[in-house]
C-alpha positions as CSV (number, residue, x, y, z in Angstrom):
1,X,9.7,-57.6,-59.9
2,X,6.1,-57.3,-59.6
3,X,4.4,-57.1,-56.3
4,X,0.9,-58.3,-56.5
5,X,-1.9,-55.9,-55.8
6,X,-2.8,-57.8,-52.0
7,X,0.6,-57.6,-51.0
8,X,0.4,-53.5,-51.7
9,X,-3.0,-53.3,-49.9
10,X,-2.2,-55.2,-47.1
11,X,1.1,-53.0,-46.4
12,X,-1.3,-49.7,-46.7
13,X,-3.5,-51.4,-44.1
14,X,-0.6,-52.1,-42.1
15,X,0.5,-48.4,-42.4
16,X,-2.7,-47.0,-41.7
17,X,-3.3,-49.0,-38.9
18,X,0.6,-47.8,-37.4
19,X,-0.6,-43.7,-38.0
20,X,-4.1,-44.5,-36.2
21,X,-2.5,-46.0,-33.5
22,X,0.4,-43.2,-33.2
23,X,-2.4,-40.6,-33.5
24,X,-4.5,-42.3,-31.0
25,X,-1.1,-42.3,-28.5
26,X,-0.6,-39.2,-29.1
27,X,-4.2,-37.6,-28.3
28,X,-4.0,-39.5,-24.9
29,X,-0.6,-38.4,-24.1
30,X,-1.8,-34.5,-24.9
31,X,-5.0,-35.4,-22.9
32,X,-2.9,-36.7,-19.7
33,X,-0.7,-33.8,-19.9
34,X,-3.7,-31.2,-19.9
35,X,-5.2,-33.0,-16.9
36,X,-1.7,-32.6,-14.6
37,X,-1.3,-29.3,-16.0
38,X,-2.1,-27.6,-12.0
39,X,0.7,-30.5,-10.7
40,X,3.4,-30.2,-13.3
41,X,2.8,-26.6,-15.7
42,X,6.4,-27.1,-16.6
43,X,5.7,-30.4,-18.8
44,X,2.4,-29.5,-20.3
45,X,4.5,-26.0,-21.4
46,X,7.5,-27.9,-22.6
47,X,5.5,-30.0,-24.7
48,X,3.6,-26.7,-26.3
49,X,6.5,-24.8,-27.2
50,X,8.0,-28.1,-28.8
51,X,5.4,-27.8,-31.2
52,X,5.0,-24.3,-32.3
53,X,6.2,-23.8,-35.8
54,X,7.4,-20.2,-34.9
55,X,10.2,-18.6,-33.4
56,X,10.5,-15.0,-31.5
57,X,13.1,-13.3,-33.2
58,X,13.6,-9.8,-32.4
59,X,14.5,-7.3,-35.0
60,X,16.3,-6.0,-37.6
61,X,15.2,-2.6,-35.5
62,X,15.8,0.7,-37.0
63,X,18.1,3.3,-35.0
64,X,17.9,7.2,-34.5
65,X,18.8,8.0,-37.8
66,X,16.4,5.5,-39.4
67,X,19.6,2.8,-40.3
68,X,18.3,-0.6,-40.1
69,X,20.4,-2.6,-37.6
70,X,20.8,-6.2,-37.3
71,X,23.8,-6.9,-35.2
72,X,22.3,-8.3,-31.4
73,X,24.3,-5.9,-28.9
74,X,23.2,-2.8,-31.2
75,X,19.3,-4.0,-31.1
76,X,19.8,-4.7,-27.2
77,X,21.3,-0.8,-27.0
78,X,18.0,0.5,-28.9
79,X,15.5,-1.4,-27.2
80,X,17.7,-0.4,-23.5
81,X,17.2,3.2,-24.8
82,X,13.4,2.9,-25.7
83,X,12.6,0.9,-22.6
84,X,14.5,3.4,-20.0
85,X,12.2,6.3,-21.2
86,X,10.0,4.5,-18.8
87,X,12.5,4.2,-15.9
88,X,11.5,7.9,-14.5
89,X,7.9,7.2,-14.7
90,X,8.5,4.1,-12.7
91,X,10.7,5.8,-10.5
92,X,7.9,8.8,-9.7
93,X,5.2,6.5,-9.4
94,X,7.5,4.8,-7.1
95,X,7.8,7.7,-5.0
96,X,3.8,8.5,-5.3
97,X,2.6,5.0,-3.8
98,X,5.2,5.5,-0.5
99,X,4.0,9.0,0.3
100,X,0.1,7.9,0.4
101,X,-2.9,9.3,2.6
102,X,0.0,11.8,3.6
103,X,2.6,9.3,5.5
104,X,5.9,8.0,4.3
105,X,8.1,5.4,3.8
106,X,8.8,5.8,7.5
107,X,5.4,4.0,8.5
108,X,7.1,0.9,7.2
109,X,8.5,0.9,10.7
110,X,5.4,0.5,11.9
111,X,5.4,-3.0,10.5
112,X,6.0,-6.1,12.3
113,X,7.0,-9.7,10.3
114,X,6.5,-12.8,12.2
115,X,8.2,-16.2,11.5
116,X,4.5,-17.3,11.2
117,X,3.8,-14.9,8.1
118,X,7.3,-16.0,6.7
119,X,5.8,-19.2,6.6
120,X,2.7,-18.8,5.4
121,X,4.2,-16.7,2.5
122,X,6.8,-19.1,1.2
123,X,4.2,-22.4,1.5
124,X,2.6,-20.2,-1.0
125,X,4.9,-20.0,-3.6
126,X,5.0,-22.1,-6.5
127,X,7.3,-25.3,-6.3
128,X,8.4,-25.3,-10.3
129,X,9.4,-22.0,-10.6
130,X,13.2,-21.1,-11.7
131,X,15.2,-20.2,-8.7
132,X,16.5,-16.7,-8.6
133,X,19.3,-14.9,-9.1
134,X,20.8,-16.2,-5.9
135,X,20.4,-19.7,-7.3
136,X,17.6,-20.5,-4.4
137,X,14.7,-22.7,-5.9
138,X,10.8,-22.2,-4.3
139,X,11.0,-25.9,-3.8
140,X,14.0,-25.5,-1.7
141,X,12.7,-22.4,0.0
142,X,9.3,-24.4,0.9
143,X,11.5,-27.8,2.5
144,X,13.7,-25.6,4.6
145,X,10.7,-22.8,6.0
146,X,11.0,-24.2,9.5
147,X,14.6,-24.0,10.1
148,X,14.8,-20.5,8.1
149,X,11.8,-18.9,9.1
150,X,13.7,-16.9,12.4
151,X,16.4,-16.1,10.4
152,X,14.6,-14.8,7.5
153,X,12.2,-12.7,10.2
154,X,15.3,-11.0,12.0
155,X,16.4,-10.0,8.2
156,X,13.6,-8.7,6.7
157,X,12.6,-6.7,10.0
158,X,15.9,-5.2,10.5
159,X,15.8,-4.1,6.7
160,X,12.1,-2.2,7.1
161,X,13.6,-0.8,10.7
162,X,16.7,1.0,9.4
């Protein structure tokens, strides 16, 4: 079967026309995504890690003995053991910034929390952030603030009393 020449052209238009159009939806939907970026950071990030052509991938890693090791609960072992060498620096810097200009972690008693910094603290944090390990999300924390606030007060200065 031939297929004339205009028939060929005339699908090439039609195809070129489709990838302008796609390319054209495209650059707006990237541009409306950039401009909520301060609103919704969550979207805008989904949508850049969906298209980056590279992957983190962690190791092989080499061991003590210079073996190369591949297997993931042996690689998490080495990097523990390289990481915690870091631990007792943390631990005496720690113990640095609660002894400073000569007082102790007993002026913490000096401290008095107020429902009204409770609330000012949690309207600050950031509603699209991954809850915790206790499974509380910010936006959660920021609805209920009025009705926690006491609570949360009694709690935190009992714990800086004791």
């Amino acid at each position: 079967m031939v297929i004339s020449l205009a028939i060929l052209l005339n699908k090439k238009k039609a195809r070129n026309a489709a990838i302008a159009s796609l390319r054209k939806a495209c650059r707006k939907y990237e541009k409306k995504l950039a401009s909520n970026i301060k609103n919704d950071s969550k979207t805008f990030y989904r949508y850049v890690r969906s298209k980056s052509r590279t992957k983190d991938i962690i190791g092989p890693l080499k061991d003590d003995r210079g073996n190369i090791v591949t297997n993931d609960g042996h690689m998490a072992d080495i990097l523990n053991n390289f990481f915690s060498v870091f631990r007792k620096e943390i631990e005496d810097m720690t113990e640095v910034t609660m002894k400073f200009n000569g007082r102790d972690e007993r002026s913490l008693r000096d401290i008095i929390i107020t429902p009204d910094m409770v609330k000012l603290k949690t309207g600050k944090l950031k509603q699209n952030k991954a809850p915790d390990d206790d499974g509380i999300t910010p936006k959660f924390l920021k609805e209920v603030v009025d009705e926690i606030a006491e609570p949360l007060t009694v709690i935190f200065n009992k714990s800086i009393s004791d």
